[in-house]
C-alpha positions in Angstrom: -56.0 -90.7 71.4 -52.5 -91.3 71.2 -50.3 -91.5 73.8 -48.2 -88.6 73.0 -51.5 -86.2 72.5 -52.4 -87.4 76.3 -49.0 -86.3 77.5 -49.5 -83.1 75.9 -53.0 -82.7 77.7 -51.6 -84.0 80.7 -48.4 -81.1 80.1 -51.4 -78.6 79.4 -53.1 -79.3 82.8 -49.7 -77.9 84.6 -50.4 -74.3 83.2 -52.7 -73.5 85.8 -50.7 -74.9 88.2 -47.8 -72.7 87.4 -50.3 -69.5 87.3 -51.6 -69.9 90.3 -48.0 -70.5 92.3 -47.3 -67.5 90.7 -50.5 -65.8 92.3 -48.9 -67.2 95.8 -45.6 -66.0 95.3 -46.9 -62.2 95.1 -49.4 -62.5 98.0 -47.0 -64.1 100.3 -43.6 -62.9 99.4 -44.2 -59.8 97.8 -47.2 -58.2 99.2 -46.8 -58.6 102.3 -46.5 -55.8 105.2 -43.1 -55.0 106.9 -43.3 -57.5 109.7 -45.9 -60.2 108.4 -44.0 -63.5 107.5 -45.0 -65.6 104.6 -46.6 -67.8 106.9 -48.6 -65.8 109.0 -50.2 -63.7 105.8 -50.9 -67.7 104.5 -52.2 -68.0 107.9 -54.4 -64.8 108.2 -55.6 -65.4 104.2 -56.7 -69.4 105.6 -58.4 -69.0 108.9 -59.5 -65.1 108.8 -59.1 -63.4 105.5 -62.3 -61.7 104.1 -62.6 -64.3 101.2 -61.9 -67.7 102.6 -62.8 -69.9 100.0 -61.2 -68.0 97.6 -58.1 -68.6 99.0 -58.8 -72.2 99.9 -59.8 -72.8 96.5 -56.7 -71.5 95.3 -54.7 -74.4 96.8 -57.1 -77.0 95.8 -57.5 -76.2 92.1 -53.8 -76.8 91.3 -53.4 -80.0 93.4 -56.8 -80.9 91.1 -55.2 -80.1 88.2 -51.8 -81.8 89.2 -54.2 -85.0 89.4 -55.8 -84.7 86.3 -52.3 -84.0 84.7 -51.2 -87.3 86.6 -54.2 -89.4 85.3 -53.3 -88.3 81.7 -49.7 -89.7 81.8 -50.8 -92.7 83.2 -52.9 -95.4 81.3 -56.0 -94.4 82.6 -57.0 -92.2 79.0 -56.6 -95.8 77.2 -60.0 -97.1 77.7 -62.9 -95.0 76.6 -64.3 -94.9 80.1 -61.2 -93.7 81.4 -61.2 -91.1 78.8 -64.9 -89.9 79.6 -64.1 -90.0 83.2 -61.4 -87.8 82.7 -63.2 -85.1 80.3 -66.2 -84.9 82.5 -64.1 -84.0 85.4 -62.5 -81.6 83.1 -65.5 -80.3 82.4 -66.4 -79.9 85.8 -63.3 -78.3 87.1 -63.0 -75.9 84.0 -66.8 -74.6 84.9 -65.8 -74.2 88.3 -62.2 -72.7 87.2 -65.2 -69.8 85.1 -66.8 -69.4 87.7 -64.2 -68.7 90.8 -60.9 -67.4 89.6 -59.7 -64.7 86.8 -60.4 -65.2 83.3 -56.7 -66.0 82.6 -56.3 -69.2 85.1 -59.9 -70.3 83.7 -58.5 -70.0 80.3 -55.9 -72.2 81.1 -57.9 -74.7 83.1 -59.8 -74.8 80.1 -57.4 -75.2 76.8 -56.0 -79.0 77.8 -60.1 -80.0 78.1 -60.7 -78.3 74.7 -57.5 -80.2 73.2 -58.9 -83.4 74.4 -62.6 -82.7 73.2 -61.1 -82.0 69.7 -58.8 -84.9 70.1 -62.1 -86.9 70.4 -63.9 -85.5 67.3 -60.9 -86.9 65.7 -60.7 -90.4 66.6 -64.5 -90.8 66.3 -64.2 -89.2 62.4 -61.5 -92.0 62.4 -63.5 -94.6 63.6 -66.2 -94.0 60.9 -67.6 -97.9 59.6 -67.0 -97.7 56.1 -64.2 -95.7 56.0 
């Protein structure tokens, strides 16, 4: 794939990213009881909250995606087993995006994977010997 079409992926990844800070910005500045600073609810949601991982997973799915938007502005997508690499962790991270968080952060977890998959089906139709 080009390079542009890898910086769009890469601008694609971000989308999630910008959900989920949204997410945080209502449960810590918004939602939050008289009294109860942002850092104490981030605190509480962290150490005691009643779904943990949810909220842990919540502040490792955007740094992941931050990476993956970082490996596709870099020259890693150049070489075909960079590009695999990065569409099988795609893969893996829009499956666990389905499976965790609400359908509209999965759906945008999953559109830049989708892109790239399509993005491939193009270059191999290019690629064709005898064409």
């Amino acid at each position: 794939m080009t390079s542009h079409a890898n910086k769009k992926i890469g601008i694609c990844y971000l989308l999630p990213v910008i959900g989920i800070l949204i997410m945080w910005y209502v449960v810590l500045l918004k939602a939050n009881p008289p009294g109860i600073t942002p850092k104490g609810s981030l605190i509480f949601l962290l150490t005691q909250g009643p779904r943990l991982w949810f909220f842990r997973w919540l502040l490792v799915l955007p740094t992941l995606c931050v990476l993956l938007a970082t490996a596709y502005f870099s020259s890693i997508p150049k070489t075909r087993l960079g590009y695999s690499a990065l569409i099988t962790v795609g893969i893996a991270l829009a499956l666990a995006a389905w499976l965790t968080v609400s359908v509209d952060i999965a759906v945008c977890t999953t559109l830049p994977l989708v892109y790239s998959l399509f993005g491939v089906k193009t270059k191999l139709l290019e690629e064709k010997p005898g064409s």
